[in-house]
C-alpha positions in Angstrom: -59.7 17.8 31.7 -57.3 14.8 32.3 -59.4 12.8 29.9 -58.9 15.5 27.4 -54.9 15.6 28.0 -55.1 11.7 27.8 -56.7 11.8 24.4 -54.5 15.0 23.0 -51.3 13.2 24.3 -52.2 9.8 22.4 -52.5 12.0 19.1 -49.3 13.5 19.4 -47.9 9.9 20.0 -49.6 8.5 16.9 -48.4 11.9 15.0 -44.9 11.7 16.1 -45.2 7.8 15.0 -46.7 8.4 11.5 -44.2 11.2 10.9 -41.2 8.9 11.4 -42.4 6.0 9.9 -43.0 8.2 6.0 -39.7 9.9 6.5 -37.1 8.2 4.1 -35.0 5.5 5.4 -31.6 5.3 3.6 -30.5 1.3 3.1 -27.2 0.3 3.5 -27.5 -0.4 -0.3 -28.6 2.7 -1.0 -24.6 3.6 -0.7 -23.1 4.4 -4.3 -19.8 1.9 -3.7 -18.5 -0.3 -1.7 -15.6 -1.0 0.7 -13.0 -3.7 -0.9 -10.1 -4.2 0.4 -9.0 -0.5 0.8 -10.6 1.1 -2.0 -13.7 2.7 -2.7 -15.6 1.2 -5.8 -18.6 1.2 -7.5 -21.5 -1.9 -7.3 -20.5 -2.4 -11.0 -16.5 -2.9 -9.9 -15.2 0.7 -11.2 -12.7 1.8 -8.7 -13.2 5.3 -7.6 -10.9 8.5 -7.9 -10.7 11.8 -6.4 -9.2 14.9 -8.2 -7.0 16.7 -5.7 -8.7 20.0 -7.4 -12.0 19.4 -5.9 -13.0 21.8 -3.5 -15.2 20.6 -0.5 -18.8 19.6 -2.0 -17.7 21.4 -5.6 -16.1 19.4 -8.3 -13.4 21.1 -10.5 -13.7 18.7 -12.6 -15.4 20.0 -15.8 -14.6 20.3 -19.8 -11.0 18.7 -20.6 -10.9 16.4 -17.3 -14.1 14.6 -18.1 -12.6 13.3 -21.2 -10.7 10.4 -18.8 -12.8 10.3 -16.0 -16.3 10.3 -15.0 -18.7 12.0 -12.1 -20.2 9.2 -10.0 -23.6 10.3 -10.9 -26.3 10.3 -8.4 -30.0 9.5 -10.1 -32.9 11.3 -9.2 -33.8 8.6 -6.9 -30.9 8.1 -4.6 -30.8 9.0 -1.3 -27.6 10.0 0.8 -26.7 8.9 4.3 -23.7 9.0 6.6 -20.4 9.8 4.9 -22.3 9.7 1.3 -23.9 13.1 0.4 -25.0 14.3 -3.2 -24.0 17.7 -5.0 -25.2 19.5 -8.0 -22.3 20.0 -10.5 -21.6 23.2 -12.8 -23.3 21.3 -15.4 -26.7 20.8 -13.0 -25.8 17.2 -13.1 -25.8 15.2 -9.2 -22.7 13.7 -8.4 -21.9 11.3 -5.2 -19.3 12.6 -2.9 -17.4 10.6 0.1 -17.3 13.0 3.4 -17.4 15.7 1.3 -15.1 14.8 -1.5 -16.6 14.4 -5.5 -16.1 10.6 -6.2 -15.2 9.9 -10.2 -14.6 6.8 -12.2 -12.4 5.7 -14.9 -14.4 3.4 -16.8 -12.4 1.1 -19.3 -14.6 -0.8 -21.7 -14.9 -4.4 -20.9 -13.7 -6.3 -23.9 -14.9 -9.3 -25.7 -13.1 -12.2 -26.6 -14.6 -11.2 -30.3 -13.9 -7.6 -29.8 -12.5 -5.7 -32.9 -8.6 -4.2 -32.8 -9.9 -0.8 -32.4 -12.2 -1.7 -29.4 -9.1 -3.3 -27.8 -6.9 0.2 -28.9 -9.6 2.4 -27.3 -9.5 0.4 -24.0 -5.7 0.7 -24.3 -6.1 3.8 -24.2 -8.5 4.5 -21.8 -6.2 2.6 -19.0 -3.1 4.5 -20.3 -5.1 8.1 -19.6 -6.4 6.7 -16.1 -2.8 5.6 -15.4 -1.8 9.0 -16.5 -4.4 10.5 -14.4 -2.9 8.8 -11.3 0.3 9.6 -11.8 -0.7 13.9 -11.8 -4.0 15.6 -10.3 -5.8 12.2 -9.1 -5.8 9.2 -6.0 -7.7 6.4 -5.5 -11.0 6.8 -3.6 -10.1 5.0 0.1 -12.5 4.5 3.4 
């Protein structure tokens, strides 16, 4: 009988073992920004935003308000971990959130030193809406 316990107690061990090493591991990369100095912002350098509308986990953020700025999107892929979680929007679309808040962008084109005069009007524009943004329903993303 102790043999038998011996043997049934070294399978639970090795079950235990095998079940934590497939379970998902997130990586420190996995996070969708980064801390610089004391702003939240993508891996690709986009600062991030929050709209002061958002609920907890649900983004407000829909029709008129996208035209400016952008969901974070998640892709299928991504993983979340600590203060970084994932929701689905209205749309059905994943969105990163920051301990529990939807993170956006405001994208501005980069430009071109060969870029046309309407490239360089539309990312005129595009940092007078963000700057517009900031000044009513929207804050920096901040650790």
């Amino acid at each position: 009988m102790k043999k038998f316990y011996g043997v049934a107690a070294s399978f639970l061990c090795l079950a235990v073992l095998a079940a934590c090493s497939s379970a998902p591991s997130i990586p420190a990369s996995s996070a969708p920004v980064v801390i610089k100095g004391d702003a939240l912002v993508t891996n690709s350098g986009d600062i991030t935003y929050l709209y002061k509308k958002d609920a907890a986990n649900k983004s407000a953020c829909v029709r008129d308000c996208l035209k400016v700025f952008s969901p974070l999107f998640a892709a299928p892929e991504d993983r979340t971990g600590g203060d970084y979680q994932i929701i689905e929007r209205e749309d059905g679309m994943s969105q990163w959130t920051y301990k529990g808040k939807p993170l956006y962008t405001c994208p501005v084109p980069a430009l071109t030193k060969d870029a046309k005069p309407a490239q360089v009007k539309a990312a005129a524009k595009k940092k007078e809406d963000c700057a517009k943004g900031l000044a009513s329903d929207w804050i920096a993303a901040k650790p």
